[in-house]
C-alpha positions in Angstrom: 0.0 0.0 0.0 1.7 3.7 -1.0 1.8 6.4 1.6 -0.6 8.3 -0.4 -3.2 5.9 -0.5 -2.2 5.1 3.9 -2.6 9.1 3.9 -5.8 9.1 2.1 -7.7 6.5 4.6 -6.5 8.0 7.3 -7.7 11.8 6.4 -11.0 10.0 5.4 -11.5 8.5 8.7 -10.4 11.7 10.2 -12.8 13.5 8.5 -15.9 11.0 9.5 -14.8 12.1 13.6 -14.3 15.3 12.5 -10.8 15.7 13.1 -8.3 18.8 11.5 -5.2 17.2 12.3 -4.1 13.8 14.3 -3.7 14.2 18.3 0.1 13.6 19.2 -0.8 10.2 20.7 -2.1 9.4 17.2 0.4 10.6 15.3 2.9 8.7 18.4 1.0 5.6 17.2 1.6 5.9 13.1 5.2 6.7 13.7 5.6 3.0 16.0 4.1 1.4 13.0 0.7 1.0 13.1 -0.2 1.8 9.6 2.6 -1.3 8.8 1.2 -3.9 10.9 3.9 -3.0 14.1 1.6 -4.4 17.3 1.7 -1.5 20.0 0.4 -0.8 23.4 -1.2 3.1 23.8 -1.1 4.4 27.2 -2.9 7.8 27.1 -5.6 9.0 29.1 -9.5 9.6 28.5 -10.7 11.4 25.5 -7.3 11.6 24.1 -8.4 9.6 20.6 -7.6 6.1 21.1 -10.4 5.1 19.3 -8.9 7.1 15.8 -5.9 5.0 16.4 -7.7 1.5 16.2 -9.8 2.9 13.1 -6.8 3.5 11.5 -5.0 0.3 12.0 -8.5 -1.7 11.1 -8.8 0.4 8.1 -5.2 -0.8 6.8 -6.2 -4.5 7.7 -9.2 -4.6 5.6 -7.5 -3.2 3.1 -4.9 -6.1 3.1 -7.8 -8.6 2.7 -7.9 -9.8 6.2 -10.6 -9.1 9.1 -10.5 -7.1 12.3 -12.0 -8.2 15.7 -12.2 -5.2 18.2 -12.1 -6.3 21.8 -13.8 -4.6 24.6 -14.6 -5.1 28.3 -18.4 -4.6 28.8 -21.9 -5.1 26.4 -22.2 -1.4 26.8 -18.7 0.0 25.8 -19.3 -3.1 22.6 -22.3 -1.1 21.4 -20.6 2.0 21.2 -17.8 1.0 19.4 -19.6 -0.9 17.0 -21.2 2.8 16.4 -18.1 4.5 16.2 -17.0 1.4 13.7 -19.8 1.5 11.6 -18.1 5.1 10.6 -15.7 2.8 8.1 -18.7 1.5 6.0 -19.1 4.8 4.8 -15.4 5.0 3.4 -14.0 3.9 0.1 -11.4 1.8 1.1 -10.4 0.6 -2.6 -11.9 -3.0 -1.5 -14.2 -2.4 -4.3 -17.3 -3.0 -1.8 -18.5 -1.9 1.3 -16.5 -2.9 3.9 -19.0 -4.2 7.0 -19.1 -4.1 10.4 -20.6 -6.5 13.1 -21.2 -6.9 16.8 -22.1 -9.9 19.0 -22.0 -9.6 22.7 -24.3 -12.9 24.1 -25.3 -16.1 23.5 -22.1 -17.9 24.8 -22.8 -21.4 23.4 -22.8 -20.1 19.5 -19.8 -20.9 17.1 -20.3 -17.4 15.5 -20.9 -18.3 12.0 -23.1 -15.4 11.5 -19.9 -13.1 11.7 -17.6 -14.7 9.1 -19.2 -11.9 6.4 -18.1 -9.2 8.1 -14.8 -7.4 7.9 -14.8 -6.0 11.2 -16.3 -7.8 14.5 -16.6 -6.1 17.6 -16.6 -8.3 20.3 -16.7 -8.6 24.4 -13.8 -10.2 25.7 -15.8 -13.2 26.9 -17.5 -13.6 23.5 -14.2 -13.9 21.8 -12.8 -16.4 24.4 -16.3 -18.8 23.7 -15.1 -18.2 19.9 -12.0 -19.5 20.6 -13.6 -22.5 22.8 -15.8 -23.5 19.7 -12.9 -23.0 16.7 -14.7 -20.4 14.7 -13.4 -21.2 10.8 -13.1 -17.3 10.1 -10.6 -16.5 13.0 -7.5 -17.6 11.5 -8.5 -14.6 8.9 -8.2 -12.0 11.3 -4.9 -9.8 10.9 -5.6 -7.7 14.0 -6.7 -7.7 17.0 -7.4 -4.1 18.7 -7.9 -5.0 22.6 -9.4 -2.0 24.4 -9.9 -1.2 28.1 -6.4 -3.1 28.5 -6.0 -2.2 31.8 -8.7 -4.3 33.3 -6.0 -7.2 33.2 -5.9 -5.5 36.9 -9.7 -6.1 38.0 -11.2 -9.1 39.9 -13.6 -10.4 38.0 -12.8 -9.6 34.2 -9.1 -9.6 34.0 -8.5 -13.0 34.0 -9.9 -13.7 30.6 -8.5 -10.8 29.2 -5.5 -12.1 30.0 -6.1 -15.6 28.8 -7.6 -14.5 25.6 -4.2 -12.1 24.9 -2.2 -15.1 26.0 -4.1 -17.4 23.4 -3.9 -14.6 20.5 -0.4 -14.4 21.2 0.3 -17.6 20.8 -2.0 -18.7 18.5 -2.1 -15.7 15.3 2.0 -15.0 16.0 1.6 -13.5 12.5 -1.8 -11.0 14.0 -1.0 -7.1 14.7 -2.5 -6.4 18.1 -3.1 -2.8 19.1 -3.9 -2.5 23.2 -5.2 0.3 23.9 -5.0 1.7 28.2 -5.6 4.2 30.2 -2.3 5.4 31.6 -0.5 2.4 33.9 2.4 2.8 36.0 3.6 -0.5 34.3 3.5 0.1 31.1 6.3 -1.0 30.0 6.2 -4.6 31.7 2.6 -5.3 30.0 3.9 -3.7 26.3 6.6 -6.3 26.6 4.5 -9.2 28.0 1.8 -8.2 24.8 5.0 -7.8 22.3 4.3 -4.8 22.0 5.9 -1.2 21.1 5.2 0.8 23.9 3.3 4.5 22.8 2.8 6.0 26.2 1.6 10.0 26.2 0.1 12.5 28.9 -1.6 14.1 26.6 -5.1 15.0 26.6 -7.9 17.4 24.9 -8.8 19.1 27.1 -6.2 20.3 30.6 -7.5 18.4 33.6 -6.9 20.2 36.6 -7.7 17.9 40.0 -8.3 18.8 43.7 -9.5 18.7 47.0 -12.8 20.6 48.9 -11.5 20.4 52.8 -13.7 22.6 54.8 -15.2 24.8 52.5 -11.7 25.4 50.4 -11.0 23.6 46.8 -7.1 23.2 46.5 -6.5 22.4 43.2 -2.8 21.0 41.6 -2.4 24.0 39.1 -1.6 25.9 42.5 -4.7 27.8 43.4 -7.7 27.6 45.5 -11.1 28.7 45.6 -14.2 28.7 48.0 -16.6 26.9 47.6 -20.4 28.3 47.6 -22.1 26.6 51.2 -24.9 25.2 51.6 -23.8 22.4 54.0 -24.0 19.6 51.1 -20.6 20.3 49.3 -21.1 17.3 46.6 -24.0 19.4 45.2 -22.6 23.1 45.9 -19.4 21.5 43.9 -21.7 20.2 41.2 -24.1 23.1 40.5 -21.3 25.7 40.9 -19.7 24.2 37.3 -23.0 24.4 35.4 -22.7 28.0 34.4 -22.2 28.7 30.8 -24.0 25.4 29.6 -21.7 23.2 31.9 -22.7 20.1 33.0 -21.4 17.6 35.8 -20.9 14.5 37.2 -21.0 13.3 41.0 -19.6 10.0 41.3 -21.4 8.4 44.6 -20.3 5.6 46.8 -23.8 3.9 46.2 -26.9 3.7 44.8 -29.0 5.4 47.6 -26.4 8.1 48.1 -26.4 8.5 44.1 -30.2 8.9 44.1 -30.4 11.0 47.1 -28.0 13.7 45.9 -29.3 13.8 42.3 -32.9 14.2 44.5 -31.3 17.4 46.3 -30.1 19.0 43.3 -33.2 18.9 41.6 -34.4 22.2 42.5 -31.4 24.2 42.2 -30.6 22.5 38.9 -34.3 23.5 37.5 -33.5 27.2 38.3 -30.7 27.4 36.4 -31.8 25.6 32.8 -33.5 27.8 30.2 -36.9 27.2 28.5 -35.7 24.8 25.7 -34.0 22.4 28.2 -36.7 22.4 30.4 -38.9 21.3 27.3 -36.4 18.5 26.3 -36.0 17.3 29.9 -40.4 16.9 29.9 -39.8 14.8 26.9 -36.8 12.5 28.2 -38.7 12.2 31.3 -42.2 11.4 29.7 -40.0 8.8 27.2 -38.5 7.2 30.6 -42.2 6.6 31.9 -43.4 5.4 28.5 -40.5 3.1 28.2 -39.6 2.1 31.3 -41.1 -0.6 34.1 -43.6 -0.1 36.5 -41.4 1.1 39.7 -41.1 3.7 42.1 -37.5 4.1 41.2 -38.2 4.7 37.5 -41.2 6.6 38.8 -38.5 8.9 41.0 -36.4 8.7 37.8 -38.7 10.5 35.8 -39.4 13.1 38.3 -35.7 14.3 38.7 -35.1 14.2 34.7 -37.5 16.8 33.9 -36.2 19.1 35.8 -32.7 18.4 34.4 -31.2 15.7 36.9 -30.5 12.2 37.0 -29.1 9.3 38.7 -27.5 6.2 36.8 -26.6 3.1 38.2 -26.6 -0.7 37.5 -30.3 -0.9 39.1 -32.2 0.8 36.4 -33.7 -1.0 33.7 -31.9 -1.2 29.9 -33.7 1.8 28.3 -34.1 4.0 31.2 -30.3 4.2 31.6 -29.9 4.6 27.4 -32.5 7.3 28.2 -30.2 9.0 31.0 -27.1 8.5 28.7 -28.4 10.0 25.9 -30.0 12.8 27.4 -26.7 13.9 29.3 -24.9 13.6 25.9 -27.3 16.3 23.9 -26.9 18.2 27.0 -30.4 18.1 27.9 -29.4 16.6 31.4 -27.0 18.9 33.0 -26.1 17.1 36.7 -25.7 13.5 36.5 -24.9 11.3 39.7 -24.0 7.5 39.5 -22.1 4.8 40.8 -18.5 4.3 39.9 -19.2 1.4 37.3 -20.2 4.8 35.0 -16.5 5.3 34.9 -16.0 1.7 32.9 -18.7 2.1 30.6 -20.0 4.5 28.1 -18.4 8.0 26.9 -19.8 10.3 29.4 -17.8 13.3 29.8 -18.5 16.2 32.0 -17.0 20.0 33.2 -16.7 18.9 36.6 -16.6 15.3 37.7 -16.9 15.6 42.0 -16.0 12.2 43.6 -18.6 12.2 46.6 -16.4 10.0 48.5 -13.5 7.5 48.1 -15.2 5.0 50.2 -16.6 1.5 48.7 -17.8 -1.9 50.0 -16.1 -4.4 49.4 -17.9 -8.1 50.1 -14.5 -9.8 50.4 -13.5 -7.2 52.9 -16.6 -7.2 54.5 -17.1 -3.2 54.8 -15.7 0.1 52.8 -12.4 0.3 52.0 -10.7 3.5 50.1 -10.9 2.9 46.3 -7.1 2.5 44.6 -5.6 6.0 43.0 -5.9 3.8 39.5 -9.9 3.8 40.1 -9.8 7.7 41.2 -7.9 8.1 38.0 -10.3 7.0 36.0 -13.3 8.5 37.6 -11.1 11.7 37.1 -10.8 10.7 33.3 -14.4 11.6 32.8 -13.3 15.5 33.4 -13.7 18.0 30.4 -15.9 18.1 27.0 -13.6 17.9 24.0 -15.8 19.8 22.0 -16.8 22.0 24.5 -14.6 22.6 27.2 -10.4 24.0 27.0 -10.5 22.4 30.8 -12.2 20.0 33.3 -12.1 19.9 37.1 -11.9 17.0 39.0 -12.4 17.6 42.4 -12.8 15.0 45.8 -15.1 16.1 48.8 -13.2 15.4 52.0 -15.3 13.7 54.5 -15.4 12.4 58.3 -12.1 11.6 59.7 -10.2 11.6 56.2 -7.7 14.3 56.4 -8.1 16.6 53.1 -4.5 16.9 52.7 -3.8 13.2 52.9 -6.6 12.6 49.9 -4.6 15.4 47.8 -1.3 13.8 48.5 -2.8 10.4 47.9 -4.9 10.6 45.1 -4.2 13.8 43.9 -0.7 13.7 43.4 -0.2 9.8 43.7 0.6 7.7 41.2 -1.6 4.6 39.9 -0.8 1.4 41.2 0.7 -1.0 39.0 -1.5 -3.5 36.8 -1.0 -6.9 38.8 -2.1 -10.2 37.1 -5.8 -11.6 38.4 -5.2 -15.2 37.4 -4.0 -16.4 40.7 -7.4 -17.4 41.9 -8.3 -21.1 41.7 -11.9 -20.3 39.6 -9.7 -18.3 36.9 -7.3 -21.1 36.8 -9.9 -24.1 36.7 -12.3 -21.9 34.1 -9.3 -21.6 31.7 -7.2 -25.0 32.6 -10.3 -26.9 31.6 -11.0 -24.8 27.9 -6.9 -25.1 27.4 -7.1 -29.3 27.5 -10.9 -29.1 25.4 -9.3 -26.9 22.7 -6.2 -28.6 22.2 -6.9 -32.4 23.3 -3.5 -34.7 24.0 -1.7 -32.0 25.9 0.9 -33.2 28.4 1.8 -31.4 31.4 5.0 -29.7 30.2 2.9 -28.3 27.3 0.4 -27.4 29.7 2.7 -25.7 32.1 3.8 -23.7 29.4 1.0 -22.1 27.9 0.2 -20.9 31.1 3.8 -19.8 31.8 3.7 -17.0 29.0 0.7 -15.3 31.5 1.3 -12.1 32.8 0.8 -14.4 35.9 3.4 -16.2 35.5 5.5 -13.1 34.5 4.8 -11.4 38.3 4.7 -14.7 40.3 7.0 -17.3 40.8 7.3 -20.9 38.7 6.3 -22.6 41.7 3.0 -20.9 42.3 2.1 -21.3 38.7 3.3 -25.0 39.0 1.2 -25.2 42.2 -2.3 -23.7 40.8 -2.1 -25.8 37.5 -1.5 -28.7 39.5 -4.4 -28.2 41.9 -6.6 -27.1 39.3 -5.8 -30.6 37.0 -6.2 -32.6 40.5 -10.0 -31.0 40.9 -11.0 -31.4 36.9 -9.7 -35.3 37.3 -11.2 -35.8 40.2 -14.6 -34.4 39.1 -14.2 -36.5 35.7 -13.8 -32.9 33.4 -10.5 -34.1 31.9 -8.4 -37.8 32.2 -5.2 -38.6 31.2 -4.1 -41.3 28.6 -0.2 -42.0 28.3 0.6 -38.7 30.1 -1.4 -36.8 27.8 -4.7 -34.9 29.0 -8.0 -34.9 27.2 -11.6 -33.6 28.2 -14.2 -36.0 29.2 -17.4 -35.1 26.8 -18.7 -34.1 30.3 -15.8 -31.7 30.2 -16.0 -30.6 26.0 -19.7 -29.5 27.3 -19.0 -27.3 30.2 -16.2 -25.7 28.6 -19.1 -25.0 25.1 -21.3 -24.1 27.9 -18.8 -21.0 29.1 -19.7 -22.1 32.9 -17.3 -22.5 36.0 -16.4 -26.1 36.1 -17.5 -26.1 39.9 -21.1 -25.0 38.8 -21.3 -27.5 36.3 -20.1 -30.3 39.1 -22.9 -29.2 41.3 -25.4 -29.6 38.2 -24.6 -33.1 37.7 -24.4 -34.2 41.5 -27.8 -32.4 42.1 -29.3 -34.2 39.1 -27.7 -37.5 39.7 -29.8 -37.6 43.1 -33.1 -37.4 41.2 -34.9 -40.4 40.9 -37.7 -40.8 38.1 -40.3 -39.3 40.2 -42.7 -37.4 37.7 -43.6 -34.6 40.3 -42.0 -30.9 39.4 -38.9 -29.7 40.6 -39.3 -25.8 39.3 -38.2 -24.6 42.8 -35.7 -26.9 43.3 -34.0 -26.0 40.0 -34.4 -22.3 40.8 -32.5 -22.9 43.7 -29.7 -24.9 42.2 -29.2 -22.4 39.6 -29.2 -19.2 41.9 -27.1 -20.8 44.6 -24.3 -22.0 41.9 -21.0 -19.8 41.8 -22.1 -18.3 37.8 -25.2 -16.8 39.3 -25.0 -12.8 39.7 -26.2 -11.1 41.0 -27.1 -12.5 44.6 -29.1 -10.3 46.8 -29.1 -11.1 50.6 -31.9 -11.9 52.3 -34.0 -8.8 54.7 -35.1 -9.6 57.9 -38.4 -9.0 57.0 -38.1 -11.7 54.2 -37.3 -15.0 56.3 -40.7 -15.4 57.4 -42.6 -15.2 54.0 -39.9 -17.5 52.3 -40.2 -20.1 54.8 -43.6 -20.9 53.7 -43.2 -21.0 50.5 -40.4 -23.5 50.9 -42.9 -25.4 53.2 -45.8 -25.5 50.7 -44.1 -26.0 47.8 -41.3 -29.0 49.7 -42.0 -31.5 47.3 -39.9 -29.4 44.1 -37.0 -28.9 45.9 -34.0 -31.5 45.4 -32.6 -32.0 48.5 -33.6 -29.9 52.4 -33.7 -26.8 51.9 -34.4 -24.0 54.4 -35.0 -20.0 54.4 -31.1 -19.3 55.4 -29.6 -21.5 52.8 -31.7 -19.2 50.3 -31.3 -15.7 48.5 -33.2 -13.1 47.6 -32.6 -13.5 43.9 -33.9 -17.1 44.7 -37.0 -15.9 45.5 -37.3 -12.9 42.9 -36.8 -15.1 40.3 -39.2 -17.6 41.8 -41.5 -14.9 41.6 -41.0 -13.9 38.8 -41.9 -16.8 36.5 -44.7 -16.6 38.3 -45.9 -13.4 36.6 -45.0 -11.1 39.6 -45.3 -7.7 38.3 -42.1 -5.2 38.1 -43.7 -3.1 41.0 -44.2 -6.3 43.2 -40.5 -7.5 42.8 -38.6 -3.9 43.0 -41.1 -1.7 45.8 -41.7 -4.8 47.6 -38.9 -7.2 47.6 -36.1 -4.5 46.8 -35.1 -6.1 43.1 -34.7 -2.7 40.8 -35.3 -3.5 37.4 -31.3 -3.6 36.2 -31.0 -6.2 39.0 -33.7 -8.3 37.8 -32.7 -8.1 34.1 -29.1 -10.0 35.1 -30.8 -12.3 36.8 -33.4 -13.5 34.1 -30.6 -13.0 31.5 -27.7 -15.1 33.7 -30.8 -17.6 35.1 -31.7 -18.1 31.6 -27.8 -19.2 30.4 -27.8 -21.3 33.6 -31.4 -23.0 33.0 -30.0 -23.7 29.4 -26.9 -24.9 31.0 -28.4 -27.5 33.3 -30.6 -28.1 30.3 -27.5 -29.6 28.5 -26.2 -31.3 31.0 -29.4 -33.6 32.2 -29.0 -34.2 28.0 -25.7 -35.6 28.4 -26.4 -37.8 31.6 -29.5 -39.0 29.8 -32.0 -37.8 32.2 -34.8 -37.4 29.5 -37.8 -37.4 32.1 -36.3 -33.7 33.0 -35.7 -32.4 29.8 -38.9 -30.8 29.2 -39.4 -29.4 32.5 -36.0 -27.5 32.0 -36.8 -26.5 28.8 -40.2 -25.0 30.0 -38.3 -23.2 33.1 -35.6 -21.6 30.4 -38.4 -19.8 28.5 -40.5 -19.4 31.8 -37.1 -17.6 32.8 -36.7 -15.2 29.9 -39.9 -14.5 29.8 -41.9 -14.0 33.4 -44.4 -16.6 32.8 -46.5 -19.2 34.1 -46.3 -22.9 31.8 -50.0 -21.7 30.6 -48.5 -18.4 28.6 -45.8 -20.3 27.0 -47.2 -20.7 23.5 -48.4 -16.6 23.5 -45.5 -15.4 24.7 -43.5 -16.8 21.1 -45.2 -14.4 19.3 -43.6 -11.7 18.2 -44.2 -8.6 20.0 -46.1 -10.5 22.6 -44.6 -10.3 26.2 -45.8 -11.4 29.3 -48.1 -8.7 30.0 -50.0 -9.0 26.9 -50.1 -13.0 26.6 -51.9 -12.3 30.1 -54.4 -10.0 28.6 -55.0 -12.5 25.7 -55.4 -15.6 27.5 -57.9 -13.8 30.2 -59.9 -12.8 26.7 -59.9 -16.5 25.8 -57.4 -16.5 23.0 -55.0 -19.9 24.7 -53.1 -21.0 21.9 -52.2 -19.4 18.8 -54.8 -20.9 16.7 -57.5 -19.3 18.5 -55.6 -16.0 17.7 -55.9 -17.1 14.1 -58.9 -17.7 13.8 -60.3 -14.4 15.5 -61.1 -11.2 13.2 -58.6 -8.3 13.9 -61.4 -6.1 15.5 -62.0 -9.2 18.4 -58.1 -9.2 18.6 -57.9 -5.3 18.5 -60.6 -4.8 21.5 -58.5 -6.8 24.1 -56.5 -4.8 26.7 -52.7 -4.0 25.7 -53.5 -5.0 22.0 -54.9 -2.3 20.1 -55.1 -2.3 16.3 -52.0 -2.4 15.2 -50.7 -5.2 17.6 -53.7 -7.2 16.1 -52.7 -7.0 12.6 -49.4 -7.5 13.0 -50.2 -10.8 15.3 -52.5 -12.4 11.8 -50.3 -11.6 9.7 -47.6 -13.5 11.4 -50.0 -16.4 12.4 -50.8 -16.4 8.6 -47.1 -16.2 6.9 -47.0 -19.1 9.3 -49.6 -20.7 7.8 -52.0 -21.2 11.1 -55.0 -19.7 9.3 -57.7 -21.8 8.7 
């Protein structure tokens, strides 16, 4: 490819983000060699055009022939990039066709086959690794691999297959470019050369990013001045409100979700004052679009109330399209304070003026109680700090609280550095989970071989041989044991018990407890729906678990009692959760104001669960299948779709249609309409005059029932 061609892409795709001239990170990035296939690492912070640096490399890969997978961390950040992606369809790359872009986040048992079209495939790190697990045909075209959000190699629960996937990549496509793209890590140049990697590491951002302290009314900021602060006795919101002037907008990071939706409650009526007639018209409109959209709850309820008066609160427990709702209202600028837990800071493209961190407090379950959060997290949370478009600067300031001495936070997190990334894969689930997909992928392994794919880790870069030598070994000892994987003349292999739970993308300990639980069932024909329920919500994949209230032992004590006879082995109230019983509840058409007013599940809360109690359902699903229990299969094939859907068994066939949910299959069963063939058979006015259906449900549902050929 001629530089003049290379300079031609990349002003094109410059132009589609509206650029006038490459950042210096960017430019950083062409001279390491991107452009020419060089894999590099790019350290830089938020905002600072990573994004424009992947384009650029995928745009040069396509135009070699080959495909592009773009890796990210989370569903949300996925669907974003796969917008920002989508820019390269509209570019003539001298392919002599469109070039096309795709996105697949779910459905962990698939082989993918759907994506081999497409030139680009955006990706969530866990999607790629069940790619890898079921040997998609179209990977060994890919010539690069962008992995963002590289950084997160650091974080509990998702760095461990990040770091197995880039260990597999690495080992597997030697001949792939891989662009990693990071905030800024103290490490940098440990993980560039674990990744083989040229390290582009720059400071540079947008927009200046000043950072500070408020200690007793006083904001000392780093650029060496101070200011005080307006009092009202609730700094967070003084902080906030004080950076809206001039069309600003800001965002209050909160320690939880009550404190999130308390302050953004507080705010309100300060907030209102300040926006003029044509937000306050665009906030009446987000907020009536949140109540149309949205479940029936008093926190969507509360929600709606605080948006139209140009406020909101965002955090995991709010339904899907209530939080797009927030998001994209706080993007047009139409909602100017924002307040939300800190898992904001991972996801979507939020930028504001001022980000004010309410408090550097969080729970931690392992700990037990609040714990202060690591400068890399403040770092991040400062990252959301100044508008590119709008803004030459953005503040980031923390509110000193309680005992915590203002000038130790400044020193700390102000001035401190971020700690350095430190492998995840110590733990013995991260080890099992990817020991087991190592031996199903590449069957006949012996333990040398073994040893050494998981020796060119970062974990086995920062720990010892012995502890790497130890884990394996444990690991294997627990997969044998639990009949997963055997060995035949020193070489290991999976069991077909072991292929499946590897396909299935489940923690081999889960999977164990599955086929024990189901091993004790005799051939009884009664039900074993709660039973099941609790097997899958007590299993190690389920997320999320909600602890019991006081006030809840009682009621779920007799519904154990009367319903004894589905459960698989004794079960008793304290052995139970409350996402047990939601979902429990749920199946059995409890409605979204029953499950988050009165039993506490908000709406985001209960969409995990349907959505992980769903994978799980199918799960067990497969492995009664394999053991050959077919008196259960039916009954766990009913409980997956009772699961996605919130229904009783008697809803089932409505509930296929399209654009029938459990709400309406209600409406049309209680008007007599059972089955589908009753449906077809009725005129479109008898359809149309049922609650919840209306005309234009009712024509849609014939002429579905008909291209289907159910009329009579």
């Amino acid at each position: 490819m001629t530089t003049a061609i290379a300079d031609d892409t990349v002003r094109a795709i410059m132009q589609t983000h509206d650029y006038a001239s490459l950042y210096p990170p960017q430019e950083m990035a062409i001279a390491a060699g991107i452009l020419e296939g060089k894999s590099v690492l790019v350290t830089t912070p938020t905002a600072s055009g990573k994004t424009l640096v992947a384009m650029m490399a995928i745009a040069k890969t396509i135009q070699k022939g080959q495909k592009a997978v773009y890796l990210t961390p989370l569903r949300a950040l996925a669907s974003e990039k796969h917008a920002d992606l989508k820019a390269l369809e509209n570019i003539d790359l001298g392919i002599g066709r469109k070039a096309s872009v795709m996105v697949s986040t779910g459905d962990y048992d698939s082989s993918g086959k759907e994506l081999a079209k497409a030139d680009v495939i955006v990706l969530t790190n866990e999607k790629m690794d069940t790619l890898f697990r079921h040997s998609a045909d179209w990977l060994g075209e890919v010539g690069l691999f962008v992995s963002d959000e590289v950084h997160l190699l650091g974080d509990r629960e998702r760095g461990p297959t990040l770091e197995m996937m880039l260990t597999r990549i690495r080992k597997t496509y030697q001949n792939a470019q891989i662009v990693a793209l990071s905030a800024t890590v103290t490490n940098a140049d440990e993980i560039s050369d674990w990744l083989g990697c040229q390290l582009v590491e720059s400071s540079w951002r947008p927009t200046k990013l000043v950072e500070g302290v408020y200690n007793y009314g006083t904001v000392k900021l780093n650029n060496g001045s101070t200011f005080r602060a307006s009092h009202s006795g609730m700094p967070t919101i003084d902080l906030a409100i004080d950076s809206l002037n001039d069309g600003g907008q800001a965002l209050v990071f909160a320690e939880t979700r009550k404190r999130a939706a308390s302050l953004a409650a507080k705010a309100a009526e300060a907030v209102y004052r300040l926006v003029d007639k044509k937000t306050k018209e665009l906030a009446a409109r987000a907020s009536a679009e949140i109540l149309d959209r949205g479940d029936d709850t008093e926190l969507t309820r509360t929600l709606a109330q605080l948006v139209a008066k140009g406020v909101a609160f965002h955090h995991a427990g709010l339904g899907p399209s209530s939080r797009q709702i927030v998001e994209d209202a706080f993007k047009e600028g139409t909602i100017k304070l924002l307040t939300a837990t800190p898992t904001l800071a991972a996801g979507v493209n939020l930028p504001a003026r001022r980000v004010v961190v309410a408090s550097v407090l969080r729970y931690d379950s392992d700990y037990g109680g609040n714990v202060p959060i690591s400068v890399m997290e403040y770092k991040q949370l400062c990252g959301r700090a100044g508008r590119p478009k709008y803004d030459s600067a953005g503040e980031a300031i923390i509110v000193s609280e309680g005992s915590i001495d203002g000038d130790e936070l400044y020193d700390h997190y102000v001035l401190g550095t971020p700690e350095p990334i430190r492998s995840q894969m110590a733990s013995d689930k991260a080890i099992r989970f990817h020991l087991l997909s190592t031996i199903a992928m590449m069957p006949g392994l012996k333990k040398p071989e073994i040893l050494n794919i998981f020796k060119s880790t970062l974990f086995a870069r920062q720990y010892r041989d012995s502890v790497v030598d130890f884990k394996v070994d444990s690991a294997l000892e627990y997969l044998e044991q639990e009949e997963m994987v055997k060995s035949r003349n020193e070489r290991y292999i999976a069991t077909e018990f072991g292929k499946r739970v590897s396909l299935l993308y489940i923690d081999p300990q889960t999977a164990a407890a599955f086929r024990d639980a189901l091993q004790k069932i005799g051939d009884a024909r009664h039900k074993h729906t709660l039973g099941f329920l609790h097997l899958i919500t007590s299993s190690p994949d389920f997320y999320p678990k909600l602890g019991l209230r006081k006030k809840d032992y009682e009621e779920l004590a007799v519904l154990l009692e009367d319903r004894l006879e589905e459960l698989l082995y004794p079960v008793s109230e304290y052995d139970c959760t409350r996402s047990f019983w939601a979902l429990g509840e749920w199946i059995e058409e409890a409605g979204e104001r029953t499950l988050s007013d009165r039993m506490g599940v908000e709406p985001g809360d209960m969409h995990r669960m349907v959505e992980t109690g769903q994978w799980l359902a199918f799960s067990l699903y497969e492995i009664a299948k394999l053991m050959g229990k077919q008196h259960m299969l039916t009954e766990l094939y009913k409980l997956q779709s009772r699961i996605r859907y919130g229904v009783k068994e008697e809803l089932m066939p409505l509930v296929y249609l399209e654009g029938i949910g459990r709400v309406r299959a209600r409406e049309l069963y209680k008007a007599g309409f059972t089955d589908p063939s009753k449906i077809a058979k009725a005129s479109v006015a008898k359809l149309a005059s049922v609650p919840k259906i209306g005309p234009a449900v009712a024509e849609k549902l014939k002429a579905q029932l008909s291209r289907k050929g159910q009329v009579q």
